[in-house]
N, C-alpha and C positions, 0 to 999 in steps of 0.2 A: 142573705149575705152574698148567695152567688149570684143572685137576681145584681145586685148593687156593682158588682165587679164586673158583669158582662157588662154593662153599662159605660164604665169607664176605659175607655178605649186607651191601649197601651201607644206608648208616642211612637211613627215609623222610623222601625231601624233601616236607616241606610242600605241597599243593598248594593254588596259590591261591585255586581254584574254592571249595574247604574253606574257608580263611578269609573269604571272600566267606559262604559259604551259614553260617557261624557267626555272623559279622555278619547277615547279615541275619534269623535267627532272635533272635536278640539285641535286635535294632532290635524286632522285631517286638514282644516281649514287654516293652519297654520303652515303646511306641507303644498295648499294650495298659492296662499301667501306667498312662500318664500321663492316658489317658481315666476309669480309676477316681477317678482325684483329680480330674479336672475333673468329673465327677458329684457327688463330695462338696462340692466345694468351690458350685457350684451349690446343693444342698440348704442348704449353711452359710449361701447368701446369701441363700435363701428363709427360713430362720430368721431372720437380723437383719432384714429385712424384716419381719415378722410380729414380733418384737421392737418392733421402733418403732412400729408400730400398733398394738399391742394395747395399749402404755403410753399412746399417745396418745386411744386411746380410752376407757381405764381413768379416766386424767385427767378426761373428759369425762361420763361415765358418769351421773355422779349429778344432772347438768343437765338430760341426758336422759329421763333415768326420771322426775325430776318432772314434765314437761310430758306426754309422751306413755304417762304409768303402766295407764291401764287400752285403750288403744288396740290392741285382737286382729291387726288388719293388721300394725299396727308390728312385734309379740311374734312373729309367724309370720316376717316376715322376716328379724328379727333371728334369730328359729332356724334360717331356712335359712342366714343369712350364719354362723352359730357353725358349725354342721354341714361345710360345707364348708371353712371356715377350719383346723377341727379335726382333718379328714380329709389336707390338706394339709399340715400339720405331722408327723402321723401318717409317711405317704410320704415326708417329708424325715427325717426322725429316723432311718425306716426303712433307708434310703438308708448311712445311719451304720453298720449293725449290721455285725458284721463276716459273709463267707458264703465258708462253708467249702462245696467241695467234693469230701466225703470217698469218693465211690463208685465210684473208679478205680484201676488200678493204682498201687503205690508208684511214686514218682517221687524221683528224688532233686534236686531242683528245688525240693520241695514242704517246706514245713518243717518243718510235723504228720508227714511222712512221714522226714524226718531223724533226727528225736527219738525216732518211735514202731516204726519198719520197717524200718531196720539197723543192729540191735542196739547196741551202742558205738559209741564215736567213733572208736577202731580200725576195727571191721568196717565204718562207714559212710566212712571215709578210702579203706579199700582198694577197696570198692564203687563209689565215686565216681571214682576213679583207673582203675579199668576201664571204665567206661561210657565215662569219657572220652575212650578210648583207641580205643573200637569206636566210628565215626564213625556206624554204622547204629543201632546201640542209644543215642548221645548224643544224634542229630536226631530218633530217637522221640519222647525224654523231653520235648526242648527243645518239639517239635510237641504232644505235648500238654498240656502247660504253656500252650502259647500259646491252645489249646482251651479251657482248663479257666476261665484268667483273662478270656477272651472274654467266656465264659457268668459269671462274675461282673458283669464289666462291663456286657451286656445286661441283668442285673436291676438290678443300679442305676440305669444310665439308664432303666426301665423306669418304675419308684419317681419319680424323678427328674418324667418327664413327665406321671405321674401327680398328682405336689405343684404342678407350674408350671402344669396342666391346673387344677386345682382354687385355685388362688390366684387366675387371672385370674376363676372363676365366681363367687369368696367377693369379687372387689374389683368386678364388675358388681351384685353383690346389696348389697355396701355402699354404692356408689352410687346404686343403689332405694332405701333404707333413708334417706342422708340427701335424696335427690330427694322422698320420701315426709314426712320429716320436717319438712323448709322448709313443702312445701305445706302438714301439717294446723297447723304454728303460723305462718301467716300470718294 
């Protein structure tokens, strides 16, 4: 009889520490998430920004050009203020693109990798069901996921302070520009 009950393996109880370390891999890659959208959403806000001014100055534009038309000072600053202005939009729009990266093992986490790297929606059910199952091969995948969207997220915020870097030099050089421009039509 004891012989018969070792035999029958008792079903795994859950261990806590597991649902903790799932949580907290889980957290993490939503923690990673939610910084990608606060990157974008930053870049969006530097866009409406730049938005408003640029109509604002668009409006204004043909005021300007008459007074100070053949004025080379003027034309050079305003080229540094468009250059940089433009550079700035550039690295927020940037920010938008989507970035894929593809030079890792399949992950089934990954979606490009669900579609393209096991094979059906059979063979990637079953695939997923077993990783799942192997707590070493699941907190792999999960850990490099969390990796993978990091380095996402570092080039966006990268882009990012790159646009907010160049936004403050293009609104110091618009401030030269009209500081410059009061003075020569006084």
């Amino acid at each position: 009889m004891e012989q018969t009950a070792a035999l029958i393996e008792e079903p795994r109880i859950k261990n806590k520490h597991t649902d903790d370390l799932i949580d907290h891999y889980w957290g993490s890659i939503n923690y990673v998430t939610s910084l990608i959208k606060a990157s974008e959403l930053k870049a969006g806000l530097i866009l409406t920004f730049y938005g408003i001014l640029l109509n604002f100055i668009y409006q204004s534009w043909g005021m300007l050009i008459k007074e100070v038309s053949s004025d080379l000072l003027f034309d050079v600053l305003v080229g540094f203020w468009f250059c940089c202005t433009a550079a700035s939009i550039f690295f927020s729009v940037r920010c938008f693109m989507p970035k894929i990266e593809g030079s890792y093992d399949k992950n089934i986490f990954f979606f490009g990798d669900v579609i393209s790297k096991f094979g059906n929606i059979k063979q990637f059910s079953k695939t997923f069901y077993t990783v799942s199952l192997d707590e070493d091969r699941l907190f792999e995948q999960l850990g490099e996921q969390i990796f993978i969207i990091s380095k996402i997220a570092a080039w966006k915020f990268r882009n990012v302070k790159r646009a907010i870097y160049l936004l403050a030099l293009s609104l110091f050089l618009l401030l030269v520009v009209v500081v410059y421009y009061i003075l020569t039509t006084l």
